[in-house]
N, C-alpha and C positions, 0 to 999 in steps of 0.2 A: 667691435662691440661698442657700442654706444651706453648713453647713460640710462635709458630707458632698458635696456637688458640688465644690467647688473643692480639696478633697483629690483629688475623682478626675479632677478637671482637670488634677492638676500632677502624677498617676500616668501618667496618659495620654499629658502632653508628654516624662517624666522614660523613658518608654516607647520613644517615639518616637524621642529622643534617640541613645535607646541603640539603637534599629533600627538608626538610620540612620551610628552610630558604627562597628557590626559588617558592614553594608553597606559602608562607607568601607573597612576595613582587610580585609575580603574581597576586596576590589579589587585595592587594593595590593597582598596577598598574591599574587593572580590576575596583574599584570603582572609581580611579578618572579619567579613562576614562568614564565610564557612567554620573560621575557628571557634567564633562567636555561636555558632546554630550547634556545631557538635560539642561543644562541652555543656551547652544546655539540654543538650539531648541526651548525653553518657548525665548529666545531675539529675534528670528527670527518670532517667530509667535506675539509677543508685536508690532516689525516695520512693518510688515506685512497687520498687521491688526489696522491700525495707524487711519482710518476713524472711526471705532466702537469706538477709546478712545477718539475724540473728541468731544467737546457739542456740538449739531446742526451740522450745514454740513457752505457750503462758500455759501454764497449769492452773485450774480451777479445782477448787475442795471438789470431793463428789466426782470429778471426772474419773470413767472406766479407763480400761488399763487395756483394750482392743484400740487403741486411738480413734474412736471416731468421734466426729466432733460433736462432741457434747455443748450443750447451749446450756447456758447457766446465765440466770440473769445477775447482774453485778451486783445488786442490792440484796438477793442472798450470800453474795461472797462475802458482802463486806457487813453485812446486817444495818445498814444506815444510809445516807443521800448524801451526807456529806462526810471525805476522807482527808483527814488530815495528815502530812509526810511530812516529817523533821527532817532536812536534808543540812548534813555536815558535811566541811571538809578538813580535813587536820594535818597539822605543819611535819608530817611526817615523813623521812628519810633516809637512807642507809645510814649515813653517819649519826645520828638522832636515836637509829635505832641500838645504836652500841650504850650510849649514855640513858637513855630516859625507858619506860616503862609505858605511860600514858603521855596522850599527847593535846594538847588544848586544839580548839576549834577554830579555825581562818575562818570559816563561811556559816555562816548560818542562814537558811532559808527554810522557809513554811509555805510547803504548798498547798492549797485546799481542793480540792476537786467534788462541784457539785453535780453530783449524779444523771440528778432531775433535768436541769440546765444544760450542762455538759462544760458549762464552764471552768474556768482555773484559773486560779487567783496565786501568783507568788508575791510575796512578801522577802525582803533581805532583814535581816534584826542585826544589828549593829554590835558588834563583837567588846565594845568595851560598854555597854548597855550595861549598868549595874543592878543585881539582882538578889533576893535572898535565896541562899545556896538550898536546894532541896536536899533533905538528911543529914544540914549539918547546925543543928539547933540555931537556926534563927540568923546565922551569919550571912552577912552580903560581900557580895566578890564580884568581878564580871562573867557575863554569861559567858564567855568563852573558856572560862576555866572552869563550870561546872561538870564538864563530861571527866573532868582530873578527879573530881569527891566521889562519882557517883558511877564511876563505869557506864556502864551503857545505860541504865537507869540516871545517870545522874541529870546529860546534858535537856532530853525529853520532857522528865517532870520538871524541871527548873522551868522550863517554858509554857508545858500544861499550865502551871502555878501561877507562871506572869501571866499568857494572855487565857487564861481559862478556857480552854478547847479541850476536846477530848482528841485526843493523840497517842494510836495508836502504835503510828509506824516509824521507823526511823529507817534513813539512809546514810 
């Protein structure tokens, strides 16, 4: 064997190497595009089909009682264009629930939804945001401990009162 053979011996293995380097990572690339394409497909088919994961369906005032679907336009539901949702959430938990009664508000958000438009607007309101308490003659506190005065009326109208909206709903 000469030197010109085991040159082309170690081109041949330094070759192969490399085949089989480019085959490795061709692979790789090849499963995490497949994992890539099916979990976008199992996501797309979960939003999709977003009516089958909910309990029951949306009930509209008015609708019959044969379930067929009744069309009801949204602006007789709600008698207006634009709806305003007080959306809470409160520091509530098993242990909390042995001591406390009422619980103050972590989150406060305002959602608006205009009809016409089809737009939505949220707003966050700032939990240490100080406000005069609605139905406790004139006193200010923060708005997060307004739903403590006022039950389920309290933390809603506190906020009607700040930012002057009509505010029906609460969550």
């Amino acid at each position: 064997m000469g030197w010109s053979s085991m040159a082309q011996n170690r081109m041949q293995v330094k070759q192969a190497k490399k085949r089989n380097r480019k085959q490795y990572v061709f692979i790789v690339v090849l499963i995490l595009v497949f994992a890539v394409v099916g979990a976008g497909g199992y996501w797309y088919y979960r939003i999709s089909n977003y009516k089958k994961l909910l309990p029951g369906g949306v009930v509209f005032p008015g609708a019959s009682d044969d379930h067929d679907q009744d069309i009801l336009d949204i602006r007789q539901a709600f008698s207006k264009d634009i709806i305003n949702i007080l959306l809470m959430g409160f520091d509530r938990n098993e242990s909390r629930d042995e001591v406390y009664e009422v619980y103050r508000a972590d989150t406060i958000m305002l959602a608006s939804i205009n009809i016409e438009t089809g737009k939505v607007d949220v707003i966050s309101i700032p939990r240490d945001t100080l406000v005069p308490i609605y139905r406790r003659g004139g006193g200010k506190d923060k708005i997060n401990s307004a739903f403590t005065y006022g039950w389920r009326y309290g933390g809603g109208s506190t906020d009607e009162e700040k930012y002057k909206l009509g505010m029906l709903y609460q969550v």
